[in-house]
N, C-alpha and C positions, 0 to 999 in steps of 0.2 A: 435548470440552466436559465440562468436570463441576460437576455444582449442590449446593449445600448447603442447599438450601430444597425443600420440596414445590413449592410453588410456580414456583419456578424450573426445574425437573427438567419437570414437564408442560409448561411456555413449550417448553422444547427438543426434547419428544418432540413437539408442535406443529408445528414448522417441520423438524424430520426428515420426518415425514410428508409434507410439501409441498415436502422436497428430492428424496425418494424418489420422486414422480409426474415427478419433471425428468432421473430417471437418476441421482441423486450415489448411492449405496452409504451404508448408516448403519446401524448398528446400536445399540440400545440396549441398555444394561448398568447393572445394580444395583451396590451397593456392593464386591459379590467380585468381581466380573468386572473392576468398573473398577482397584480394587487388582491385580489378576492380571498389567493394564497395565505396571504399577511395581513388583512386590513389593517391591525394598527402601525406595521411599520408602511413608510409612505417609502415609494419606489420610482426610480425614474426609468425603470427599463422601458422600452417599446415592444417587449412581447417575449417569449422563452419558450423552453420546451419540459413540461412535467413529466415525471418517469415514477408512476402510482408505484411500480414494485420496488423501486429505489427505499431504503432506509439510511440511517445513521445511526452510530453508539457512541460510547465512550473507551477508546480501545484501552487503557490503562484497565479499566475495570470488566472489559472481556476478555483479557488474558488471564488477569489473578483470578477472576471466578472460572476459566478453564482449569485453570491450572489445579486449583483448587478443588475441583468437579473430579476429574483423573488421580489427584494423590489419592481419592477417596475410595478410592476402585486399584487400590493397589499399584501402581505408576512410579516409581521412585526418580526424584533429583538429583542429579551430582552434579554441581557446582564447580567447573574447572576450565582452564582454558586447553581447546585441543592445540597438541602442538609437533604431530608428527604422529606415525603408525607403521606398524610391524606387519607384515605379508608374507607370504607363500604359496604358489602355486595359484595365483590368481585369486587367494582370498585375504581378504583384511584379518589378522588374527586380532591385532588389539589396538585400542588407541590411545594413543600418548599424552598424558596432560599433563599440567601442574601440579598437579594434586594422586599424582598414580596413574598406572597403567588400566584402563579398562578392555575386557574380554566380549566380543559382542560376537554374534550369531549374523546377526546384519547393522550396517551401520550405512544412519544416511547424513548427508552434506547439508543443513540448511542454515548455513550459516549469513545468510543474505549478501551484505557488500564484499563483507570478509571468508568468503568460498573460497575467492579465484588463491588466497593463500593455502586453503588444505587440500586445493586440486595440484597447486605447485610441486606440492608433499608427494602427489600420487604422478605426476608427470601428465595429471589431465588439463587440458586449456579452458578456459571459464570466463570468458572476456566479460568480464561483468564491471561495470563502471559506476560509479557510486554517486549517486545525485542528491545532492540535499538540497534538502528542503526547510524550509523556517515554520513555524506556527506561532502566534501571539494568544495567550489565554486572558482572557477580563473575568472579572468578577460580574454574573450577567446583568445588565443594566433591568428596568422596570419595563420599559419598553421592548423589545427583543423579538428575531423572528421566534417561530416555533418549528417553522420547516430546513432544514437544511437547504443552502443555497449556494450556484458554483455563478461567481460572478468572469460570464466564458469568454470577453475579450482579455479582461486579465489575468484570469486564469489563477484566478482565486477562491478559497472555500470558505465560507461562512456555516460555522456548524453552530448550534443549541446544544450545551452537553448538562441537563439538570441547572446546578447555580453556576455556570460558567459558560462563558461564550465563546468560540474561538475561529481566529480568521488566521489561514495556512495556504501556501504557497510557494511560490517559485522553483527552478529548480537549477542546481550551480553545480558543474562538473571541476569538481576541487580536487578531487580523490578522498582516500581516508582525513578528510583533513575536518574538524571539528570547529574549529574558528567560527565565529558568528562574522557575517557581512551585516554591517549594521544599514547598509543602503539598501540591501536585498529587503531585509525586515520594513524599512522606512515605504518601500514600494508596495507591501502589502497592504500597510497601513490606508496608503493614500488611495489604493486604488475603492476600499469600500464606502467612503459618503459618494463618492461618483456616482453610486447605485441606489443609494439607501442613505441619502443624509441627514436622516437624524441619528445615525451610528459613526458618532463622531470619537475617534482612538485616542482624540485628547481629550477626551471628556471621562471616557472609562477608566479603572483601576485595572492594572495590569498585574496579574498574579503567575505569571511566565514568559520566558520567550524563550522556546525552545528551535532544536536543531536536530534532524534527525538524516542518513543515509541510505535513499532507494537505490536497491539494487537491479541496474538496467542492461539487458542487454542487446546489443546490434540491433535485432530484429525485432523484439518487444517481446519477444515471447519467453518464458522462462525456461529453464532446464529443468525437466521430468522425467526420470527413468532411472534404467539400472545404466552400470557401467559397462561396456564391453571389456574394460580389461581388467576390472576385478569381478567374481560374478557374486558376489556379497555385498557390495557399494550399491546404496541409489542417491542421485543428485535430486535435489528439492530448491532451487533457490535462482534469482533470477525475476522476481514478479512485481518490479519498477515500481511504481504508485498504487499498484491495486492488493497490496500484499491481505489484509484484511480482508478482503472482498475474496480474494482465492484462496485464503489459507484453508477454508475448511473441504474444499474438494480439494486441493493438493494433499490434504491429510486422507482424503479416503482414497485417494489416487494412490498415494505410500501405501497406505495400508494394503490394497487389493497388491501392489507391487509384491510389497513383500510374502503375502499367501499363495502366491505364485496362480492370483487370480489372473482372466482377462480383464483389464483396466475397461471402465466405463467410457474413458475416453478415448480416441485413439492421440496417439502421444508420437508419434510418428515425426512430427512437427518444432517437438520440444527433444529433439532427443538430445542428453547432454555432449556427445562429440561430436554437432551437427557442422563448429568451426574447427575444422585441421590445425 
């Protein structure tokens, strides 16, 4: 994290503080220490907060090699859109697609923005509101950080992904709507030589501007659990901005779910009919 404001710098040794009582590892660093981070990109922050256990990837390419990983182990895909489902007696017998009915034993919801439509289906509520967000991908310059970096008055991400660079942000409550805001995008742009000006967006090759739909709910927390009124349903979805970052304990959360383990977590919190 790095801040360009007094102001902002205290906000973040703030909340370091109260990630530190939780176990996360943080340190804070003035302006040499944080340049020390980068030497050769030149930084104008006044100081930040490093978080050693933090990383970054490339999510495109940690899906397809999950994915990848599990067909290999026996995992089958079906490609359809869900579009309604069949019940009795408080269980899901099958789900309806495009493509054929399928028969499941257990069936879970993780469909992110587009849940609150197949909770519709079941009469469960899912106030889940859909935030998009932009990202600009460049082709990575010669210069370039190495470390991931959230530039945190503007509330924007600078990641390193191998030959590509990419700066993402914002977040626009539009609904399902796909449309690019080209002002939204122009705002990301402008906000990184603020920090780091020799990372100048007119100077780089821009090999995307993508758009994509977190899904947010009220409270921030996501929907985790089974359903009380089907007892073969569990919700998964719900997990705003951090959806990469949780997906792989909400997988083992599902999993232990479904073997009718006790969850590692307690889930108490997230339980999906916590709004009436």
């Amino acid at each position: 994290m790095a801040y360009i404001t007094e102001k902002g710098l205290e906000d973040g040794k703030a909340e370091a503080r109260i990630l530190t009582k939780h176990g996360v590892e943080t340190q804070v660093m003035d302006a040499e220490e944080l340049q020390a981070l980068d030497p050769e990109i030149e930084s104008r922050a006044i100081g930040g907060i490093f978080y050693p256990q933090d990383a970054h990837l490339t999510p495109h390419k940690f899906v397809n090699g999950l994915a990848t990983h599990i067909q290999r182990n026996g995992v089958k895909f079906h490609s359809a859109e869900a579009i309604g489902f069949e019940s009795s007696d408080q269980q899901l017998r099958k789900v309806i697609t495009t493509k054929g009915d399928i028969e499941a034993e257990q069936v879970v919801i993780a469909a992110g923005s587009w849940s609150p439509l197949l909770g519709q289906e079941l009469g469960i509520n899912l106030p889940i509101q859909p935030a998009k967000g932009y990202s600009i991908t460049f082709k990575r310059p010669e210069t370039s950080p190495t470390v991931g970096i959230s530039l945190a008055e503007s509330k924007v991400a600078v990641t390193p992904m191998g030959d590509r660079l990419r700066f993402a942000g914002t977040l626009e409550l539009a609904g399902l709507d796909f449309a690019i805001n080209k002002r939204r995008v122009q705002a990301i742009l402008n906000a990184v030589p603020k920090y780091m000006p020799q990372l100048d967006p007119s100077n780089l090759e821009v090999l995307e501007i993508w758009r994509g739909l977190r899904p947010c709910s009220p409270d921030g927390l996501p929907f985790l659990g089974r359903s009380r009124f089907y007892k073969n349903l569990i919700i998964a979805a719900g997990h705003a901005m951090i959806g990469i970052s949780l997906g792989p304990i909400t997988g083992k959360l599902v999993t232990q779910i479904t073997r009718e383990e006790t969850p590692m977590v307690d889930l108490a919190a997230m339980s999906p009919e916590r709004f009436k």
